[in-house]
N, C-alpha and C positions, 0 to 999 in steps of 0.2 A: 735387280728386282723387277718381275714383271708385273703392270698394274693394268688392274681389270677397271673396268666402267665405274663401278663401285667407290672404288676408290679413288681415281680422279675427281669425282665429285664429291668425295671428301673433304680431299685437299682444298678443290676451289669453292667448297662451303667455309673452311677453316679460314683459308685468304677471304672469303667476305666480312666474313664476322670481325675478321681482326679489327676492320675499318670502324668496325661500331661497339669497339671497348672505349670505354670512355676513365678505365680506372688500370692506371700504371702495372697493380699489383695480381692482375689476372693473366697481364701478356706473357709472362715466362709459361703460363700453362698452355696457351692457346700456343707460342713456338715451341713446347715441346711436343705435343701431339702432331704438328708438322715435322717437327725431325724424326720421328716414329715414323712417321708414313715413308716418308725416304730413308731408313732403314738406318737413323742414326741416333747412336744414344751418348745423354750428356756424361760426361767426367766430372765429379763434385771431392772435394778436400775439406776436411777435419782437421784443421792443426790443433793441441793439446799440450800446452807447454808451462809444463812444473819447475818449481825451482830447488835447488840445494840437490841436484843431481838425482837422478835415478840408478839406484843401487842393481847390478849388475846379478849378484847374488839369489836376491830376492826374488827375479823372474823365473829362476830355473824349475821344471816341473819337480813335483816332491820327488818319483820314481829315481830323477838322474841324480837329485843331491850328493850321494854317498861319491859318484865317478865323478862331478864336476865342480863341487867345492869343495875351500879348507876353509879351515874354524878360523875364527880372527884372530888376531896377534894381542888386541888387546880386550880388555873387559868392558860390555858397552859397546862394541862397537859391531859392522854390522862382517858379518863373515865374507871371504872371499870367491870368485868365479877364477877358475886354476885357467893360468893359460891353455893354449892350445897351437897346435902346430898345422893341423889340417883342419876340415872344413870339415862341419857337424852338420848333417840336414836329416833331422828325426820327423818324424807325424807323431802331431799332437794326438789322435785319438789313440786310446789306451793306456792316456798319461796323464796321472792328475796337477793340474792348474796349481801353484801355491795362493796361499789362504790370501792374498792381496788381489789376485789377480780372479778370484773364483766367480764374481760377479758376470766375468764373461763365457763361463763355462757353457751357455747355452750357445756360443756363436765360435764355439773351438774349432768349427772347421774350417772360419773364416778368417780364424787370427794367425800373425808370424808374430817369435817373440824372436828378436831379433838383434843379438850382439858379435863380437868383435870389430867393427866398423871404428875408425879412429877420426880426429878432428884435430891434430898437432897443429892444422892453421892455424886456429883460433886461439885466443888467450886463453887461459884456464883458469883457476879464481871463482868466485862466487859469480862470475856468471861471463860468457863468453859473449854478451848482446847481440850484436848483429849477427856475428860469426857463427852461432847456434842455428839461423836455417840458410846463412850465407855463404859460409866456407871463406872465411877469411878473418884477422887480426884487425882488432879495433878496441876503442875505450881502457877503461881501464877499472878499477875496482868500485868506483863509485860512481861513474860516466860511462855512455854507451859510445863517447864517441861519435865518427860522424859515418853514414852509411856509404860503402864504398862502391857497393853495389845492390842491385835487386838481391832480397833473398828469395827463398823458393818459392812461401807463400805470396808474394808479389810478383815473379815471376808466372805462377799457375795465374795470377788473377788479371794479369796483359791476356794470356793464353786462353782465359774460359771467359769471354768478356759476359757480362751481366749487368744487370739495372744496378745492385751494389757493387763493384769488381773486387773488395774483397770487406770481410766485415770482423772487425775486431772486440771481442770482451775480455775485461781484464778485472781483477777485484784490486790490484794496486797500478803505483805508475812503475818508478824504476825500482829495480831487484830488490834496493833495501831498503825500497819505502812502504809504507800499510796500505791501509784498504782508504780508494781513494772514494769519488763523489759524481767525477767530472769526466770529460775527455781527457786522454794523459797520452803520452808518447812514452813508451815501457823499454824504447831504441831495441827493438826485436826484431821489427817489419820494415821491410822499406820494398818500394815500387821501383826504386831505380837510385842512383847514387846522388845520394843528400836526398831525398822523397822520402824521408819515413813516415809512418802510414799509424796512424791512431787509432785505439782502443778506447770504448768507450766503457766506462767505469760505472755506472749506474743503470742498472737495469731497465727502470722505469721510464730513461731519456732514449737508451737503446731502442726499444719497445715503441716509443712515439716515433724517433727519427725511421727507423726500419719500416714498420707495418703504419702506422698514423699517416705519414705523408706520402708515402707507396697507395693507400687503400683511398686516402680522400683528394689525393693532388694539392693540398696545402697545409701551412705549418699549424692557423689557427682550426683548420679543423680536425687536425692530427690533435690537435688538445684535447679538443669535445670528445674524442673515439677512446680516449685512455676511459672515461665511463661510462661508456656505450658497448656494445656487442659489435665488435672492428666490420662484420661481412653487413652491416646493414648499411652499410654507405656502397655497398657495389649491388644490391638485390637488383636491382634491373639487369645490369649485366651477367649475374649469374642465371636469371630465369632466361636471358636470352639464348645461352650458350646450353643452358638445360634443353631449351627445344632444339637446336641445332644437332645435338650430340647425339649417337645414337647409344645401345644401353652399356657398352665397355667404356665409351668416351664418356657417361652418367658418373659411373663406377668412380674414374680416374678423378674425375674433377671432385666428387664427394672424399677421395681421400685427400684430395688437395687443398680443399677446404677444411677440412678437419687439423689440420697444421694450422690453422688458423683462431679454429674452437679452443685447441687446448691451450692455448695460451690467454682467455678468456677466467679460464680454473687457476687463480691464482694462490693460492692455500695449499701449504705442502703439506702435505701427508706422512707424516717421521713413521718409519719402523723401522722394525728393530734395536738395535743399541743405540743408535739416536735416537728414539723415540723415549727410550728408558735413562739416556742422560737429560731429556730435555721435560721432564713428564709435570717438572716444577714450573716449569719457564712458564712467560703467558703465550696463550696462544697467538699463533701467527695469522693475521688476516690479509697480507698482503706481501708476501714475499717478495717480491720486486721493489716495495718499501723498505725491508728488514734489515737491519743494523748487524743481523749475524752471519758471517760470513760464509756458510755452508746454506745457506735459505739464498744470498745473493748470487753462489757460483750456480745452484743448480738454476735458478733465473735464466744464467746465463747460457747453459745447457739447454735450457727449453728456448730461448731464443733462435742461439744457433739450429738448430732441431729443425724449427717453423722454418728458417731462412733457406734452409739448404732441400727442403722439403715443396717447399712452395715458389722456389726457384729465382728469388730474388738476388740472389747471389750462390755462385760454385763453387767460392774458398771462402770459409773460414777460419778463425785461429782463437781459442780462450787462452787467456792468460790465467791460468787455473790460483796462482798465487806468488806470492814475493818473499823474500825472507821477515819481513816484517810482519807478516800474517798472522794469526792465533786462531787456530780451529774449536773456537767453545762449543759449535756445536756439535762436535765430537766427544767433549770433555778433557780437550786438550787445552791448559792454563801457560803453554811456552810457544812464543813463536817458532816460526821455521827456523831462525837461523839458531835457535837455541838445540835442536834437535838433530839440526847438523854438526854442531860439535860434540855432541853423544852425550846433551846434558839431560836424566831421568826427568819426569814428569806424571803425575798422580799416579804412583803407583806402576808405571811402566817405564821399561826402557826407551832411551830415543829410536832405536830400531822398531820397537812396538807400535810408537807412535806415527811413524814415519809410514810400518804398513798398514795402519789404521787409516789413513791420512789416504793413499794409495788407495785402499781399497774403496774409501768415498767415491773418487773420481773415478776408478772402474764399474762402480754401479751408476755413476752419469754416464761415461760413455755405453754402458749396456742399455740405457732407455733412449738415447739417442740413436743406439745402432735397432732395438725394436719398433721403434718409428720410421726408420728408413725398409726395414726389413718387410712393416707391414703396405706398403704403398706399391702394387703392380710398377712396372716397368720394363718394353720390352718383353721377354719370355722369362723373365726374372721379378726382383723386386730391386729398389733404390739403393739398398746397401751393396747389390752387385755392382755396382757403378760407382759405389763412394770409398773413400781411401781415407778412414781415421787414422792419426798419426799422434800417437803420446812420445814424451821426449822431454829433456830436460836442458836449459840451455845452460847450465851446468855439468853438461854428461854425464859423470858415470858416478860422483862425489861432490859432495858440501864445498870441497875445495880441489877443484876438477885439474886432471890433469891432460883430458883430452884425450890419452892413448885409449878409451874403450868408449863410446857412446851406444848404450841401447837407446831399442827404439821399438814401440809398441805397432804391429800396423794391423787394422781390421775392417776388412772389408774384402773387396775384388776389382772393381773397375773392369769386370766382364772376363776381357782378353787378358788380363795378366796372374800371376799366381801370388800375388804378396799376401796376400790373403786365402792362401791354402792347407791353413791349420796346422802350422809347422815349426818347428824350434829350429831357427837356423843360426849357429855358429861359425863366424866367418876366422881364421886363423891368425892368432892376434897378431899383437906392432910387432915387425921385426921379420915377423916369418913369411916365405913362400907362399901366396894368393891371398895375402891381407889386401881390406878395403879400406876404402874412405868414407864418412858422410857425403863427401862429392859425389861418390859413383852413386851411391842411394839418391839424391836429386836427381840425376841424370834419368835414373829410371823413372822418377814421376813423372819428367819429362816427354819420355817416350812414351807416357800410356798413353798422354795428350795428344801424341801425334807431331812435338815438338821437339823431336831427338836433336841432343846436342853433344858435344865429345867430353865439353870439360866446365865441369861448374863450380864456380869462382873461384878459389886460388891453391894453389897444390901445395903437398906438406913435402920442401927439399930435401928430406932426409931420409924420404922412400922414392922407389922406382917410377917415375911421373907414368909411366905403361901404364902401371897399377891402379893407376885415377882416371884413368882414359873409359870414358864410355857408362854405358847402364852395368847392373849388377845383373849377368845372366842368369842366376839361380832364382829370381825374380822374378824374370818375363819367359811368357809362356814359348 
């Protein structure tokens, strides 16, 4: 990059001012404007992780249904994704999204719906804990076990260091427990083997620990700011960095701040069919207080949002639910793990319910991906640079057996293509160019700039070649 006069004294306007922030929660904005000037932009992660498996079936565009499913075997239950012997890589546009998935229709050119991938390392069961972003056998039906190694999202977050290095929400602890309160260990994450990494379970403590003590430098006046307007504890800092700035660097920091605003608007706004299931309830003043689990997870939606937006941390991970859950605010009166054994509920089948349930969390991640989408960066905006990742660490079923894990990815991280609006089917267990969950790690890997050959433990009963490395349909 050649740099003109201009911009030198940008930069060493940006190096002065750093000296005179006095408030934690603005530095990630002032170093990324300096890695822009040296022609470098951040990598940010999304993890998203469902439980009682993510139905394989259910992603495929309506258009392919007839060539790539068969009907289910039994009644209730959800239909099947036919094998495949080769590699399917179709474009999304011209194909319509299934009714779960439609919420992301506006951002089709930036999603991959993405199966045949296997995970035999890992246990199978109602939940494979660690092994879900780690690649590896651990715990067991009711225990997570202990971590044997980093998983990915801990991994990325050694990799993208940050004021938070990775930030965890969850509405339960472990798979088969409810909505919890507290800080919990959900045995999903871990930083490094025996380090696993906690999710914080209540909104409103997330919400203080996060932005409260980032915004004011301490704990007691992170309490006062939960009823205050969070940016009036840096206005000095921000008027200083307004004169500093010229009118793009204005621009950048007004959206930077606004990840801030919105998370001031606590009052969720229901429509459509939750709106019309919930039209009796009372009203909600405080979501981040609220006892019903869909006012809690989008809390936590909007959390990750601000975090990943205002640059306090690069990875995140929600823990969107447990089998213990009950989505009333959907009108669902059965938990997960009841809908995972195909038992009906008001009126709908557990497949109904299940993509009822689905398509909530794709209208959180579509508000999440339009708030990254609306924020300049570089010659783009932030969603080019981010990698949401839906996933179930139950793969493919309620009672998982590993051979298939889909996996949702939307976004770009700029140079790579996993986020190129594509249906990519990789050629199931068994056959000639099958992959792993391994090789998909590998490649987040490399967007980072941290290419590695083999990520955490290989399944002996395929071609270890075949685990070797990124997933090149993937990178550009």
């Amino acid at each position: 990059m050649k740099f003109n006069n201009s911009l030198i004294n940008r930069r060493q306007a940006l190096k002065g001012l750093s000296g005179c922030i006095s408030v934690p929660l603005l530095m990630p904005f002032v170093n990324r404007l300096e890695a822009e000037l040296r022609g470098e932009l951040p990598c940010r992660f999304l993890f998203v992780i469902k439980s009682s498996g993510l139905t394989p079936s259910e992603l495929v565009p309506k258009n392919l249904i007839p060539e790539y499913i068969k009907p289910a075997e039994e009644k209730g239950w959800p239909n099947t994704l036919k094998q495949s012997e080769r590699l399917i890589d179709l474009p999304l546009a011209g194909l319509d999204l299934p009714n779960s998935l439609e919420p992301l229709t506006p951002y089709k050119n930036q999603l991959t719906i993405l199966q045949g991938l296997s995970g035999k390392m890992c246990r199978g069961g109602h939940s494979a804990w660690y092994g879900a972003l780690g690649c590896y056998h651990t715990g067991n039906e009711g225990s997570p076990g202990r971590a044997a190694s980093a998983t990915i999202d801990g991994t990325l977050a050694n990799a993208l260091p940050s004021i938070f290095p990775h930030v965890g929400l969850t509405l339960g602890g472990k798979v088969l427990s409810g909505v919890k309160d507290s800080m919990v260990y959900p045995g999903i994450s871990a930083l490094g083997p025996d380090r696993p990494l906690p999710y914080q379970a209540n909104p409103e403590m997330a919400y203080k620990d996060l932005f409260g003590v980032a915004a004011t430098g301490s704990k007691s006046k992170a309490e006062q700011s939960l009823q205050n307007v969070l940016l009036d504890h840096m206005v000095g800092d921000i008027k200083r960095l307004q004169r500093e700035l010229g009118s793009a660097g204005r621009e950048k920091l007004n959206y930077y701040l606004g990840a801030f605003e919105s998370l001031q608007d606590r009052q969720r706004k229901l429509k459509g069919l939750e709106a019309e299931i919930r039209k009796s309830a009372p009203q909600i003043n405080d979501k981040f207080s609220s006892e019903v689990e869909t006012d809690r997870l989008e809390s936590h939606f909007d959390i990750a949002a601000a975090a990943l937006v205002s640059g306090i941390t690069n990875v995140a991970a929600i823990r969107a639910d447990t089998l213990d859950v009950t989505y009333r605010g959907l009108g669902i009166s059965k938990h997960v793990h009841g809908l995972g054994h195909a038992e009906s509920v008001n009126g709908m089948t557990s497949n109904e319910a299940r993509n009822r349930i689905r398509r909530f969390h794709m209208q959180q991640i579509g508000r999440v991906a339009a708030k990254l989408k609306s924020v300049p960066e570089g010659e783009g905006t932030m969603l080019d640079n981010t990698l949401i990742v839906y996933l179930s660490d139950a793969a493919e079923k309620h009672h998982a057996s590993c051979s298939e894990w889909p996996f949702l990815l939307l976004g770009g991280l700029g140079q790579s293509k996993a986020g190129a609006g594509r249906y990519l089917q990789f050629p199931s267990y068994g056959n000639k160019g099958h992959h792993t969950i391994g090789n998909l790690y590998n490649t987040f890997m490399q967007y980072v700039g941290k290419p590695q050959n083999q990520f955490g433990r290989l399944d002996l009963n395929i071609d270890a070649k075949l685990q070797m490395g990124p997933l090149s349909e993937l990178i550009s």
